[in-house]
C-alpha positions as CSV (number, residue, x, y, z in Angstrom):
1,X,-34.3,-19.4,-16.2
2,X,-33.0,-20.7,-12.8
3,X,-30.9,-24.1,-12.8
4,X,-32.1,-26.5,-10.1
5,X,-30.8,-30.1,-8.2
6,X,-32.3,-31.7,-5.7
7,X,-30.3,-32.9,-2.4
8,X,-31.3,-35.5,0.1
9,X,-29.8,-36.5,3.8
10,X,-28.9,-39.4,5.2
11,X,-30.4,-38.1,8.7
12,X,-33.9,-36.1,7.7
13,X,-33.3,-34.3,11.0
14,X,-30.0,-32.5,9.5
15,X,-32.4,-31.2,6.4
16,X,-32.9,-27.7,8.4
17,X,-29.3,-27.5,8.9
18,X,-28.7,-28.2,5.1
19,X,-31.1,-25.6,4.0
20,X,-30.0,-23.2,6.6
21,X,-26.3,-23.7,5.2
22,X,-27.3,-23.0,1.6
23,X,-29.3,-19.9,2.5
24,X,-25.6,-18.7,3.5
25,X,-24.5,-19.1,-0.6
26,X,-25.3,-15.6,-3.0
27,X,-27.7,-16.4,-5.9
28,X,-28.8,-20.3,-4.3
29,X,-32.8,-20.1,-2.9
30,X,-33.8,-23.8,-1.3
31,X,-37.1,-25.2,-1.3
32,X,-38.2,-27.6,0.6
33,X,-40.3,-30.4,-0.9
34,X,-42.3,-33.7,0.7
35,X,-40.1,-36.5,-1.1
36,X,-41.2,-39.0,-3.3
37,X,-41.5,-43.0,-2.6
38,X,-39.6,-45.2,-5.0
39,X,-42.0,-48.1,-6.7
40,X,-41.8,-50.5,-3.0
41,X,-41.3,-47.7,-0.2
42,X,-44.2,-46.6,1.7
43,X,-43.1,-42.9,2.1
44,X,-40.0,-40.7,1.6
45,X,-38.4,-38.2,3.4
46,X,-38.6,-34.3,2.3
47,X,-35.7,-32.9,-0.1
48,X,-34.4,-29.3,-1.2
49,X,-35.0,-28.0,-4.4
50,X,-31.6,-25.9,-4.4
51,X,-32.2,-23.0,-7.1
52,X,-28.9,-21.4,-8.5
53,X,-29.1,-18.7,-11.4
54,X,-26.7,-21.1,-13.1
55,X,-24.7,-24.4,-12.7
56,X,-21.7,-22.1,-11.5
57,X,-23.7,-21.2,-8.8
58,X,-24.9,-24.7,-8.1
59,X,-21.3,-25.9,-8.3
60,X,-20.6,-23.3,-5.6
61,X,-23.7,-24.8,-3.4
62,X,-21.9,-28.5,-3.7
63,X,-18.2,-27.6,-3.3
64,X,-19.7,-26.2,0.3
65,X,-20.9,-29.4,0.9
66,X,-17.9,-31.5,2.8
67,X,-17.6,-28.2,5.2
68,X,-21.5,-29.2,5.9
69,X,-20.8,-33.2,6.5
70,X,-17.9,-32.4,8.1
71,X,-19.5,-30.0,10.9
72,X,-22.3,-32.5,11.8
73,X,-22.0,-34.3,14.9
74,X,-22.9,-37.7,13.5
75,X,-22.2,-39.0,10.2
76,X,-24.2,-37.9,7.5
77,X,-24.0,-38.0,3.5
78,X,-25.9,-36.1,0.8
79,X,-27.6,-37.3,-1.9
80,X,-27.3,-34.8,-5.7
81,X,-29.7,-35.2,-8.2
82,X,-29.9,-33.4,-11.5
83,X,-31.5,-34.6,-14.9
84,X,-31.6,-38.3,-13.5
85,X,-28.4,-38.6,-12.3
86,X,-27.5,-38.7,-8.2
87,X,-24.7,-39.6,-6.2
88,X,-24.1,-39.6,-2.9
89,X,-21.9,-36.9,-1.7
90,X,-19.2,-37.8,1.4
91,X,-16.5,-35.2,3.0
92,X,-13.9,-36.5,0.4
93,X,-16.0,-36.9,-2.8
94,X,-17.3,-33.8,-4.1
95,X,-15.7,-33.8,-7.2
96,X,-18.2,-36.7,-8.2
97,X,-21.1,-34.6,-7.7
98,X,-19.6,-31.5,-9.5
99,X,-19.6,-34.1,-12.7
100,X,-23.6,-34.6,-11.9
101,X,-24.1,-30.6,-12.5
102,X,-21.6,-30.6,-15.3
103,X,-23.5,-33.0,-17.3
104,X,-26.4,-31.5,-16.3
105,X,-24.7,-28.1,-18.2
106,X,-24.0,-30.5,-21.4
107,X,-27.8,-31.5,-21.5
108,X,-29.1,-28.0,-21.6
């Protein structure tokens, strides 16, 4: 059974780029999906399901993730989602989004 998160970006023009970056990563598949409003938005911007055949694997995809900010031209953050837990991942703070995929592990 694949393990799954969901990322968001700051800039919906870098989501190609994201996905295009994860593609790059054995054992992660990405899909893109339209996103979902919250309760007083009108619409929401697409996301990635990112697909991993486990959390290693997913842990893999996120520790790649500052090399991604880092490369963009402007700034731009991504958002990690698992089980209904998310944070917001910068160049420097990736360790706080390997804890979102590690308690996603303890809920299994």
């Amino acid at each position: 059974m694949p393990h799954s998160i969901e990322m968001s970006v700051s800039n919906p023009a870098e989501l190609r780029s994201l996905r295009e970056h994860l593609r790059r990563i054995p054992d992660v598949t990405t899909v893109q999906s339209s996103g979902t409003p919250g309760p007083t938005e009108q619409g929401a911007w697409d996301t990635l399901q990112v697909l991993g055949t486990s959390t290693g694997v997913l842990a893999v995809a996120i520790k790649t993730l500052p090399e991604f900010i880092r490369s963009r031209r402007s700034d731009v953050t991504v958002t990690v989602k698992s089980r209904g837990r998310s944070v917001t991942v910068t160049a420097t703070n990736v360790k706080d989004a390997l804890a979102v995929v590690e308690a996603s592990r303890d809920d299994a």
